[in-house]
N, C-alpha and C positions, 0 to 999 in steps of 0.2 A: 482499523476496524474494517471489514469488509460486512458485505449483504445485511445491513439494519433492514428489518422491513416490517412493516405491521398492518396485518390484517384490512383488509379496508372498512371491515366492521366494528373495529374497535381504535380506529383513525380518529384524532380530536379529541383523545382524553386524557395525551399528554404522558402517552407510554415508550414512546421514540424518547421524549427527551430523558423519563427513565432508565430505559436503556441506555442510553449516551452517557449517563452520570453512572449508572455501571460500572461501565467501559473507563470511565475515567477513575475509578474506586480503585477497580482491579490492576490498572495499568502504573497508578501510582505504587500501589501495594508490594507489585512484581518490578519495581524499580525503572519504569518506563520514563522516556522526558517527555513525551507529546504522544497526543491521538492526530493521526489523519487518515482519512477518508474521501473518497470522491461519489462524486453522483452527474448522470445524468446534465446537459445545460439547458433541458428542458422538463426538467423535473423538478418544477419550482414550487409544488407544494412541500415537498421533500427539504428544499430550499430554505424556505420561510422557517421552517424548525431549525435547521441548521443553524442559520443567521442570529436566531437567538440564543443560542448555547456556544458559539463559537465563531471565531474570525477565518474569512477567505483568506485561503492563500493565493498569493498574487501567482504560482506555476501554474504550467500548462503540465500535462499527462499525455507521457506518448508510447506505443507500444511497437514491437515488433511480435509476428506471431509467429512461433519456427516451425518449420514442421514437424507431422507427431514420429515421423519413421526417427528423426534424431531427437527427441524425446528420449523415446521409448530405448538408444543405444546406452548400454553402461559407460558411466560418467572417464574411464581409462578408454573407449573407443572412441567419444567425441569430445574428448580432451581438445582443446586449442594448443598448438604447440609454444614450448615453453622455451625458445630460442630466444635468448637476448635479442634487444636493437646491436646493430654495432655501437661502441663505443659508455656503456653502460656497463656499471660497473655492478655484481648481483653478488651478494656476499661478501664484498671489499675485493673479489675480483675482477679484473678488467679484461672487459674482451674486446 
């Protein structure tokens, strides 16, 4: 699930955790195993809903951010090259 958000004017009447049950409708439906999500570690109104509709995961969340110039290259020009390790065998053969 990415970006839940709701209004701050209609915050408190219990349409986050609507949403959430949603989300867990839909994902059953579509053959999903789990919902997860991240928020904020100072987003503890956010929090407190959470906490009642689902358990923390004990992971940390970590990113790298690449740049947009290799983004934006076709996925054949920023390919990572596809050379074996030595000694690795890739199709049952050994190099």
């Amino acid at each position: 699930m990415n970006d839940l958000y709701v209004v701050p004017r209609a915050r408190g009447r219990g349409l986050a955790e609507a949403l959430i049950d949603r989300c867990v409708t839909e994902g059953a439906r579509h053959g999903a195993a789990k919902l997860n999500w991240i928020t904020r570690p100072d987003n503890h109104r956010a929090q407190a809903v959470y906490d009642r509709v689902a358990r923390r995961d004990p992971w940390l969340t970590y990113r790298i951010d690449l740049p947009a110039r290799a983004r934006a290259q076709p996925p054949a020009e920023r390919a990572i090259s596809a050379e074996p390790l030595p000694g690795v065998a890739i199709d049952g053969a050994d190099r």
